[in-house]
C-alpha positions in Angstrom: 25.5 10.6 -7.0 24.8 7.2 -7.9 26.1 5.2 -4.8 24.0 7.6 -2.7 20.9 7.2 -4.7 21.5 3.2 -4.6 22.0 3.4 -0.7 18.9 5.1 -0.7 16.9 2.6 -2.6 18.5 -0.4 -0.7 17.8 1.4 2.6 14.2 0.9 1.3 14.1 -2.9 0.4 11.8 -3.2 3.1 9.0 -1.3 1.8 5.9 -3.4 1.4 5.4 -2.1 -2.3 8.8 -2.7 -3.1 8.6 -6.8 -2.3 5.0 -7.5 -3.7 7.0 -6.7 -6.9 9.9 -8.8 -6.0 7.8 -11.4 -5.2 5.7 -11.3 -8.1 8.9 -11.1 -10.4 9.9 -14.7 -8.4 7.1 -16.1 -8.4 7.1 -15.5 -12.3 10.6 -16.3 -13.2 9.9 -19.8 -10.8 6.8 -20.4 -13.3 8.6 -19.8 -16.6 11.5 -22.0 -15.4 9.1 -24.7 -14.8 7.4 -24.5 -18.3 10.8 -24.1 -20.4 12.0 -26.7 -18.4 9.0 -29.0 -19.0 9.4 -28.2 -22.9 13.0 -29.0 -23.0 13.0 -32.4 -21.9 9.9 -33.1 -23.7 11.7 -32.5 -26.4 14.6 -34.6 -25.9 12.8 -37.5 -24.6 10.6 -37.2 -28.0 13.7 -35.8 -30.4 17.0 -37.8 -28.9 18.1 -41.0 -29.5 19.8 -43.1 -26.7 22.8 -44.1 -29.6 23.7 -43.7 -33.4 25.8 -46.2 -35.5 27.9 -45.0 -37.4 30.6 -46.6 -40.1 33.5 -48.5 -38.2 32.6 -47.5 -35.0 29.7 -49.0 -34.3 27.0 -48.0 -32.0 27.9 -44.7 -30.3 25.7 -44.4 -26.6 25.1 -41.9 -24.0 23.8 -39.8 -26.9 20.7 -38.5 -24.7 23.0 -37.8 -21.8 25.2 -35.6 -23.9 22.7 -33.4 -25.6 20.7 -33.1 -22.3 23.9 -31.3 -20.5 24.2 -29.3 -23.9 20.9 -28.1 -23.5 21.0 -27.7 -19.7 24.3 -25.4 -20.6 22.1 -23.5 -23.7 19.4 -23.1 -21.3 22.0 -21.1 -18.8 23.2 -19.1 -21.2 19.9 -18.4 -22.8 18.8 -17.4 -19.3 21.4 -14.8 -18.7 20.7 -12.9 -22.0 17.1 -13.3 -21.4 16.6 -12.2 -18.3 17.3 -8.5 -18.6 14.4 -8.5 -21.3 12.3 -10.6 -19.3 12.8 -8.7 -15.6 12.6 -5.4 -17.7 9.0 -6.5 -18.8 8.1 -7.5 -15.6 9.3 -4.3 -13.9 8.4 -2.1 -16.3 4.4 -2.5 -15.8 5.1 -2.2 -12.3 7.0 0.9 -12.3 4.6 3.8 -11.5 4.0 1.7 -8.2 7.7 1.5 -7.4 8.5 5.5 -8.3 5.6 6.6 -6.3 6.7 4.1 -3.3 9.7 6.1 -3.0 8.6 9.5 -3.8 6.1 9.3 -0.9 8.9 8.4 1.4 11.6 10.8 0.2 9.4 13.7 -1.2 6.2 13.8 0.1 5.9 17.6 -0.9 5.3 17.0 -4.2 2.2 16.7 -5.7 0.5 14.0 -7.6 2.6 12.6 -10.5 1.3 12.4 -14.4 -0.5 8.8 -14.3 0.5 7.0 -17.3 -2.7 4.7 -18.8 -2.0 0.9 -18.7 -2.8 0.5 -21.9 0.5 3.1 -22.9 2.8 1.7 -20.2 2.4 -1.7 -21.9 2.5 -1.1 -25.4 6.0 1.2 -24.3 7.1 -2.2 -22.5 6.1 -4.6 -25.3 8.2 -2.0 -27.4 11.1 -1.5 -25.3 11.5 -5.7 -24.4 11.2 -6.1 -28.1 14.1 -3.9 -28.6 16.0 -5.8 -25.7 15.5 -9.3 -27.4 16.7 -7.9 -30.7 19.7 -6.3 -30.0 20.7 -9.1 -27.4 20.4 -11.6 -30.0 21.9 -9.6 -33.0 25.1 -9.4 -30.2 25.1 -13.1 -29.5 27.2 -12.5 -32.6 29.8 -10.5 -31.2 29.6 -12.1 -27.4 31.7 -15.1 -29.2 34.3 -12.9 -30.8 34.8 -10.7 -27.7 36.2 -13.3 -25.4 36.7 -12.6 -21.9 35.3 -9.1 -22.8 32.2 -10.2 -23.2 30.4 -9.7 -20.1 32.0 -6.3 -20.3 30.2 -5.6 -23.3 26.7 -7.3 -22.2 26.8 -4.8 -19.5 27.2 -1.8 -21.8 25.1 -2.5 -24.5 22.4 -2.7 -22.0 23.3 -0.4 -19.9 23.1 1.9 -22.2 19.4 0.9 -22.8 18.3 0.4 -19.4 19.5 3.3 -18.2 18.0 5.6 -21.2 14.7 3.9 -20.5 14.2 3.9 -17.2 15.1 7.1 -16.5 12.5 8.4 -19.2 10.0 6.7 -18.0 10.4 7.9 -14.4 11.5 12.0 -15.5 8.0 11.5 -18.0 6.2 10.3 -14.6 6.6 14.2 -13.7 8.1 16.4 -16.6 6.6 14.9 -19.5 8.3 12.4 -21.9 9.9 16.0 -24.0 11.7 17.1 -21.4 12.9 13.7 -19.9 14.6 12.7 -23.0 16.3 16.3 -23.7 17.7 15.5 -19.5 18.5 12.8 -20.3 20.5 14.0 -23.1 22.0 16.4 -20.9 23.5 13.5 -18.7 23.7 11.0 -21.2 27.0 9.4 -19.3 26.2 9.3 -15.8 22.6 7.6 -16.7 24.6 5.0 -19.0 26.9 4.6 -16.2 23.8 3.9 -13.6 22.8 1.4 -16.5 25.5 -0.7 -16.7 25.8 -0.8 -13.0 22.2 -1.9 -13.1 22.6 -4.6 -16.0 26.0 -6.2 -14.2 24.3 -7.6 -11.3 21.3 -9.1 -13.9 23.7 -12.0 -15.0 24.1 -13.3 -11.3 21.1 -15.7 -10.7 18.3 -14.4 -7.4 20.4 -11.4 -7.5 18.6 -10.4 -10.9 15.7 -10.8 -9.1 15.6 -8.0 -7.0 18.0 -5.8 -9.1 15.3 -4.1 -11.2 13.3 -3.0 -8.8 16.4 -1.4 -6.9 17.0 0.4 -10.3 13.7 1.7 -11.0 13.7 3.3 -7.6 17.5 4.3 -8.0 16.7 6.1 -11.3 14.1 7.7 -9.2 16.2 9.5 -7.0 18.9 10.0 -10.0 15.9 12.1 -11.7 15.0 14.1 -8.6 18.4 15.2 -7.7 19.4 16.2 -11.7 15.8 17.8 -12.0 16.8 19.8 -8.7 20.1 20.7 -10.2 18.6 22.7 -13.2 16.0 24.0 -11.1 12.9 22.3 -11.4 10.4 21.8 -9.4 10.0 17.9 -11.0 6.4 18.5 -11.2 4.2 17.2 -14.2 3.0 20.5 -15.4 
């Protein structure tokens, strides 16, 4: 169920919807890059020194060139754990457009979906990023104790996050936000499961670029095949 519903989204990578948000996510990540990277080595230029003496060794050099890779290699890692939040914001305002995109390709019988107000969709992304950043950094704690497992549990913790809000936010789009979170409470596993197969790919660099917006539209299709399941009509009533 989830491979199929995947295909299907990929299948639609074309879409002209679907890469004016791609676009816009690059063309956003490429402008934050620019700025952190700007403040980082305005920093170090103002903050490092080029060598410290110290007792019976004497001057020690190369100072600046040792805490600029350290930062280049904080700034990688920092950029992994912050991108989930950071795509998640970005697609998140953007997801009515990338639902509707393809339910008027793949189930044009329906009718109009429940319009959520900007104004909610962004205070429900401001909450839901906030939540991303906090537990993300609260398991920077545990990333360092888990070893090799690490990326394992990255993936989990927020695929289990992703996947519960994503999917609400597209079953609300047409069943109201009640009965989307008691589905999907029904199918708690397979939408954690379609999660962290969604957060895996975030860590790999372009890749996590177009990733979210393959989601959204995955989740999409996830919702209309479980809401045709139980028998609904998926329609906002």
């Amino acid at each position: 169920m989830i491979l199929t519903a995947f295909l299907r989204a990929l299948a639609q990578l074309g879409d002209p919807r679907f890469l004016r948000v791609i676009f816009g996510g690059i063309a956003l990540a490429v402008l934050l890059l620019l700025v952190f990277t700007g403040a980082v080595i305005w920093l170090l230029d103002g903050l490092s020194p080029t060598s410290v003496t110290l007792p019976w060794f004497g001057p020690i050099e190369g100072l600046h060139g040792l805490i600029g890779w350290g930062a280049a290699l904080l700034m990688l890692a920092l950029s992994v754990v912050l991108m989930v939040p950071l795509a998640s914001a970005f697609v998140g305002l953007f997801l009515e457009t990338i639902a509707q995109a393809v339910e008027d390709r793949h189930y044009p019988h329906l009718p109009p979906a429940f319009e959520t107000p900007f104004g909610t969709m962004l205070i429900d992304t401001v909450n839901f990023v906030g939540l991303l950043l906090a537990v993300n950094l609260l398991a920077l704690l545990f990333y360092g104790i888990a070893g090799p497992l690490a990326p394992l549990l990255f993936w989990v913790v927020n695929g289990n996050l992703l996947g519960r809000e994503y999917f609400v936010l597209v079953a609300s789009r047409r069943i109201g936000r009640p009965a989307a979170k008691a589905l999907r409470r029904s199918h708690w596993a397979l939408i954690w499961t379609a999660g962290t197969l969604m957060a895996a790919p975030l860590t790999v660099p372009l890749l996590n670029l177009i990733i979210p917006v393959l989601g959204v539209a995955s989740f999409t299709h996830l919702f209309h095949r479980l809401a045709r399941d139980a028998g609904s009509e998926a329609v906002f009533p």
